[in-house]
N, C-alpha and C positions, 0 to 999 in steps of 0.2 A: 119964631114959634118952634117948641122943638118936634113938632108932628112934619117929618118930611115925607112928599107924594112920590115914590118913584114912579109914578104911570109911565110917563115915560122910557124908562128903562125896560117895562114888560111888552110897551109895546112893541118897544124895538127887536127884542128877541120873539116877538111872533110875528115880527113883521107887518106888524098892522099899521095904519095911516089914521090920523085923528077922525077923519072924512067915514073910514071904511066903523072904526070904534063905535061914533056915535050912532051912526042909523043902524049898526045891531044891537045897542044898548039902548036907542031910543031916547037918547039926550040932545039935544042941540051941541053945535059944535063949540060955540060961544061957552056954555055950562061946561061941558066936556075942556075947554081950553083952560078955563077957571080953576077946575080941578087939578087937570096936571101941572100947571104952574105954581099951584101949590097955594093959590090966593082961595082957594073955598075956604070960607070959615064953619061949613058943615058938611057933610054927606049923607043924604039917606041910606038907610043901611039893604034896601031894597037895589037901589043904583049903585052901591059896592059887589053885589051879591051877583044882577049883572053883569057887569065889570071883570069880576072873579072866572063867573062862568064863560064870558066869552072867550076871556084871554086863558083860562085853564090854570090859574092860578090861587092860593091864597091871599086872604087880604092882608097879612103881613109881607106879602110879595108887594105890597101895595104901599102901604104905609109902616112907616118907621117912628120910631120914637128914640129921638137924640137929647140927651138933657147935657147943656151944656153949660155946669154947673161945676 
């Protein structure tokens, strides 16, 4: 898929734990693990939006778009 998630990479620069992400964005950690693994096949744009504002970031901070064409 060329949609890659860096979640991970923002979280590590804020130092946040998947644990600590989800109970302030209110996701399971399970959903939350889906995502940064990069296996969600969708996102609500309300749970990006959380996501954004916890971590103080934008959603291109987030996701990337690689065409590997």
């Amino acid at each position: 898929m060329p949609i890659i998630v860096n979640l991970d990479v923002m979280m590590a620069k804020r130092k946040m734990s998947l644990t600590e992400l989800s109970e302030r964005v209110g996701i399971t950690m399970a959903n939350l693990s889906i995502l940064k693994t990069g296996k969600a096949k969708a996102v609500r744009l309300e749970t990006l939006e959380a996501i954004c504002r916890i971590l103080n970031c934008q959603p291109g901070d987030i996701l990337e778009f690689v065409d590997n064409k």
